[in-house]
N, C-alpha and C positions, 0 to 999 in steps of 0.2 A: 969173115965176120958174117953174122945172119942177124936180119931185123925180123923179128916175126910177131906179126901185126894181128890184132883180134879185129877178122874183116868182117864176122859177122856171128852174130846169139840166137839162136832159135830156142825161145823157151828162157827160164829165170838162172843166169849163172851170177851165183854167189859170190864169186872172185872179180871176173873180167867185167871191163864195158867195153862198147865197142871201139877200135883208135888204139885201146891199150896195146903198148908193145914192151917186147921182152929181146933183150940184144944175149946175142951167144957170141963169143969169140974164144972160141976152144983152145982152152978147156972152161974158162968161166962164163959166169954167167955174168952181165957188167949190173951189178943191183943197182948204181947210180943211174943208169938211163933206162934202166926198167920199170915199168909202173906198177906189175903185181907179178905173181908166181902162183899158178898152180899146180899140186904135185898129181893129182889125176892127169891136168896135161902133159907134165911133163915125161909122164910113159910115154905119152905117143909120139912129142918131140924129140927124144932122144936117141929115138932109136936110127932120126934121120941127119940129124946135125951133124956129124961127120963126116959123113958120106958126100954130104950135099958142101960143106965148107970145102973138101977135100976134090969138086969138081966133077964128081958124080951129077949126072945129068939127072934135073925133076923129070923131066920126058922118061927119061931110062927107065927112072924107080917109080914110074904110074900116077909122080905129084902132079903132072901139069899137061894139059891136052898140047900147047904148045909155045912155053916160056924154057928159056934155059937157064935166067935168072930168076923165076918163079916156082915155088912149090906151094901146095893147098894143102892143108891137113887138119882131122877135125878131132876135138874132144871124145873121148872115150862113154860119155854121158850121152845114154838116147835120148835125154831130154824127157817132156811130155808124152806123157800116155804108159811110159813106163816107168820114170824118177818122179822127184818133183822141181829137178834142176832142169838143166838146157846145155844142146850142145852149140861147142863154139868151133867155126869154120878158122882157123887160120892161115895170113899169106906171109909165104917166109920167102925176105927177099934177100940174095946171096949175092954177098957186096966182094 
């Protein structure tokens, strides 16, 4: 299972605030303890969720300087100066 947690907004996103989380336990998504979805983030989440539930190291795959239960990953939105949304940093913790 992964908690993946909206650790931080730079700039105005439409979906998330900060705190919001979103639980994976592959293959679902649990929508009861989820608080929002977005499908922009969800490209760039997905492509890590398996790998990462399946004990693939964050280290390994470049998510985390030095957690093995942690991975960083951020919205596909550059935010400011180029949108008029904002990106969101997320920590996806692997239970």
């Amino acid at each position: 299972m992964l908690e993946i947690e909206v650790h931080k907004i730079e700039g105005d996103c439409p979906v998330f605030e900060e705190g919001d989380r979103m639980i994976v336990d592959d293959p679902e998504l649990d929508l009861e303890k989820t608080d929002a979805v977005c499908t922009h983030a969800l490209d760039t989440l997905l492509h890590y969720t398996t790998a990462l539930e399946n004990g693939v190291s964050p280290i390994d795959l470049g998510l985390s300087k030095s957690s093995e239960d942690t991975a960083f990953l951020q919205c596909v939105d550059p935010g400011k100066e180029y949108t008029d949304g904002g990106t969101v940093i997320f920590k996806c913790k692997i239970d």
